[in-house]
C-alpha positions in Angstrom: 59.4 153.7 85.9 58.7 149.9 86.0 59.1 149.7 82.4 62.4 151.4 82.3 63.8 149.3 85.1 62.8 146.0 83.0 64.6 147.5 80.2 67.5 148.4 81.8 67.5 144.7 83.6 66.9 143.5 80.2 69.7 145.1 78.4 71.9 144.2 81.3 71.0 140.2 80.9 71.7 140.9 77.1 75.4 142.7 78.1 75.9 139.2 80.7 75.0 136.5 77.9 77.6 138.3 75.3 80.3 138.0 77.8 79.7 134.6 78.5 79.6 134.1 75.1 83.0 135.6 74.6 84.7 134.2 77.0 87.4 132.2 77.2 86.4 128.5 78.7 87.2 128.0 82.2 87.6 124.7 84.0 87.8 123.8 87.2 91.1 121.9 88.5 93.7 121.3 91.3 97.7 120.6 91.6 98.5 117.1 92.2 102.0 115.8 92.8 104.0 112.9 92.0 105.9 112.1 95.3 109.3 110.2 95.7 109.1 107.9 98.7 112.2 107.1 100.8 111.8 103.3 101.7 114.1 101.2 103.7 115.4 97.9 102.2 114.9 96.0 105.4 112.7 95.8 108.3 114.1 98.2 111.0 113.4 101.0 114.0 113.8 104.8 113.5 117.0 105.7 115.5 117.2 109.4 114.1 115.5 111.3 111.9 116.8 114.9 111.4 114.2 116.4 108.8 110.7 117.8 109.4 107.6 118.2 107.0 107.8 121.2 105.2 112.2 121.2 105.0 113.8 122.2 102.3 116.5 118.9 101.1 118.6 118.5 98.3 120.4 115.4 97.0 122.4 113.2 99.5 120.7 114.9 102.5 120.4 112.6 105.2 116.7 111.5 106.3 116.7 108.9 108.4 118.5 106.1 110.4 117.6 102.9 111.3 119.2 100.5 114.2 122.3 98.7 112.5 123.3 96.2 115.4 122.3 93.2 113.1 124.2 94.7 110.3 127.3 95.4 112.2 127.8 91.9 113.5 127.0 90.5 110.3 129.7 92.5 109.1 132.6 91.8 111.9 131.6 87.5 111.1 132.0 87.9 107.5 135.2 90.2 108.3 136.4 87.2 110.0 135.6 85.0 107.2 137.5 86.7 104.7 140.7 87.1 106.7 140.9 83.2 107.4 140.1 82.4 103.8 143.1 84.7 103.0 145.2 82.7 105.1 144.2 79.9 103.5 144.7 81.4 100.1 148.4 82.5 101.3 149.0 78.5 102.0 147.7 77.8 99.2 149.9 80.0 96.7 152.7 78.6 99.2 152.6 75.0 99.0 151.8 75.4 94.9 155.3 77.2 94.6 156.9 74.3 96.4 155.5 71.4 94.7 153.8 70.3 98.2 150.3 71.9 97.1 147.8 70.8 94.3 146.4 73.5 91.6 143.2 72.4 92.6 143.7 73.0 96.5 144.8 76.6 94.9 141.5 77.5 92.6 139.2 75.8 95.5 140.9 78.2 97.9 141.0 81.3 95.3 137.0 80.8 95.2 136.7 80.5 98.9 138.0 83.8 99.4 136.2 85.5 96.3 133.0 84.2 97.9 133.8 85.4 101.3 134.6 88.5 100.1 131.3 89.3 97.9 129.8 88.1 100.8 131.0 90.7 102.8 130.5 93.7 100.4 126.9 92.6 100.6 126.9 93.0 104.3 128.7 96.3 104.3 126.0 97.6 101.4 123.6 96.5 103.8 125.0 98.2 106.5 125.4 101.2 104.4 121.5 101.6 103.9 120.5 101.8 107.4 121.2 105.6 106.3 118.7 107.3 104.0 119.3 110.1 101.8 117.5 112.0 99.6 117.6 111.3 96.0 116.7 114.8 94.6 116.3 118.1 95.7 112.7 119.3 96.9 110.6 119.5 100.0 109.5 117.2 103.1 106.2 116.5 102.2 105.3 114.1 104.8 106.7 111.6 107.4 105.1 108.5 107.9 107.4 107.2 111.0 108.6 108.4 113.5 111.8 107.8 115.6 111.3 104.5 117.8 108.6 102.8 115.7 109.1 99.7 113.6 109.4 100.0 109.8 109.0 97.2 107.5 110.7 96.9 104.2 110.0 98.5 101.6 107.2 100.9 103.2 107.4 104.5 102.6 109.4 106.8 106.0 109.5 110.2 104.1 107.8 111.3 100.9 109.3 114.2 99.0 108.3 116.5 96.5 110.3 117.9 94.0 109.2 121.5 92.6 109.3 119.4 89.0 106.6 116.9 90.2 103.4 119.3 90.3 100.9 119.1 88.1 97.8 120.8 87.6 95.0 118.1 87.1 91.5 119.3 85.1 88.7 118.0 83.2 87.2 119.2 80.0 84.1 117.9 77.8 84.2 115.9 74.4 83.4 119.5 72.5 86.3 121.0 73.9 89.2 118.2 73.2 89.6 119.6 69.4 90.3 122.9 70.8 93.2 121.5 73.6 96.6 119.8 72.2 100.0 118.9 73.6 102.3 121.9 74.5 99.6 124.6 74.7 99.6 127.4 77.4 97.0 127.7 79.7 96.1 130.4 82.7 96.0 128.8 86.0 94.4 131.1 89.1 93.8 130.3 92.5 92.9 132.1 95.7 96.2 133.6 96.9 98.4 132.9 94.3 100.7 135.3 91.8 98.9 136.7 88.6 99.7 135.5 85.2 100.5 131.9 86.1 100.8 129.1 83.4 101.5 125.9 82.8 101.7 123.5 79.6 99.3 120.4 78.5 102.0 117.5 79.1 98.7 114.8 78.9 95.0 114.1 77.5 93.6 111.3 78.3 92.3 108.7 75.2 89.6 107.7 76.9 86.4 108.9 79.0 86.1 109.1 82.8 82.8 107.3 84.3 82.0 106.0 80.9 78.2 105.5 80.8 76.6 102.1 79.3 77.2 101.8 75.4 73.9 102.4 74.8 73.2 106.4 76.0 70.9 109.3 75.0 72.3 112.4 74.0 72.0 114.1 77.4 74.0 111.2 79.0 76.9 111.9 76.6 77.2 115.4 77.5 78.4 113.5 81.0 81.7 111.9 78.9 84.6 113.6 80.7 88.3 113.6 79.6 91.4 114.4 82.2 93.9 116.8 81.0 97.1 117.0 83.1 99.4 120.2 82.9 103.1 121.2 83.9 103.0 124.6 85.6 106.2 127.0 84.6 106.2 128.3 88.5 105.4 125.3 90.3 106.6 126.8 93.4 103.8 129.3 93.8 101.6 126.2 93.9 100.1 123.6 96.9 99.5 120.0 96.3 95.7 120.0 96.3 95.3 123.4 96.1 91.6 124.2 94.0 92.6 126.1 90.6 90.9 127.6 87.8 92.0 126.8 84.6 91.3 129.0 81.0 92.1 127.6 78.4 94.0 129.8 75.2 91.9 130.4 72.3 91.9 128.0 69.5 90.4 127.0 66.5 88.3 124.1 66.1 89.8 121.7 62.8 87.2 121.6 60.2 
């Protein structure tokens, strides 16, 4: 009895190392995403702020507000300006058709009011991006402020993710990089998620991750480690740093 049960646990080790053997690689992985980050031009406070994390927006949606008094008043002075260096224009033009004016009183007057005038389409532009909208369709990833607080310029209020910006992110060996290339189809699965889902290689990497010294043994080479990066075709079935495994398709090493 013992020796049949070592044969039949022998037999089955045997059945277990031909699998392996046959096997497609697999890989360890995880989606990453490139985010677009909403930014105001100028330091300013959250007045409203009508999305959440996890809303659906397409382009032009509105995601924030930020106080505008400043803006406003800049915009009613240089208002102001332009309508008195109109009138002085008008004089201008006036006293040139009756011989009474100068043509240089005219052009100095002509770029007074050109000035004042880009001036105040600055202001207005100005006043214009107090509002935030979002520049492509996706999802509200996350919110970095929050209505009443202080934003400074140029630091991120709302990052979004379009379904276009995942990628799946993996790492394979030095053996294994003659048998991966641009454009090939891999099998992506995940706890949870659809069967069948793919994506394409969109990048290798040229060079190693945590390159050892030059000098190595053979052992530490087997550490040299290159990141592939993938586009999946259903990115919408996918989380942002959501653990995947990765098989690669079969392929035939160049001799």
């Amino acid at each position: 009895m013992i020796r049949l049960a070592m044969r039949a646990a022998l037999a089955g080790l045997i059945v277990l190392a031909a699998c392996a053997k046959n096997s497609e690689p697999t890989y360890q992985g995880w989606i990453e995403a490139n985010l677009i980050f909403v930014s105001p031009d100028e330091t300013g406070r959250i007045e409203t702020q009508p999305v959440r994390e996890g809303d659906r927006v397409e382009p032009k949606t509105l995601l924030f507000t930020l106080d505008d008094d400043l803006q406003r008043a800049e915009v009613a002075e240089r208002e102001a300006a332009v309508e008195n260096a109109k009138q002085a224009f008008n004089r201008a033009v006036a006293l040139l058709k009756t011989a009474a004016g100068t043509q240089k009183s005219y052009d100095e007057a002509e770029s007074a009011l050109r000035s004042t005038q880009a001036r105040l389409n600055s202001s207005q532009t100005k006043l214009a991006r107090r509002k935030a909208f979002s520049p492509a369709a996706g999802t509200v990833q996350q919110i970095y402020f929050r209505v009443g607080e202080l934003v400074p310029a140029g630091r991120p209020v709302v990052a979004i993710l379009p379904p276009g910006n995942m990628k799946v992110r993996f790492f394979v060996n030095e053996a294994t990089l003659p048998t991966i290339a641009l454009d090939d189809t891999i099998t992506i699965q995940c706890d949870g998620c659809p069967n069948g889902l793919t994506a394409r290689v969109s990048f290798i990497a040229r060079t190693a991750e945590f390159t050892p010294p030059v000098i190595y043994s053979l052992e530490e080479r087997n550490k040299l480690v290159f990141m592939v990066e993938a586009l999946p075709e259903k990115p919408e079935s996918l989380r942002v740093g959501q653990p995947v495994t990765v098989t690669l398709a079969p392929r035939e090493r160049p001799k």
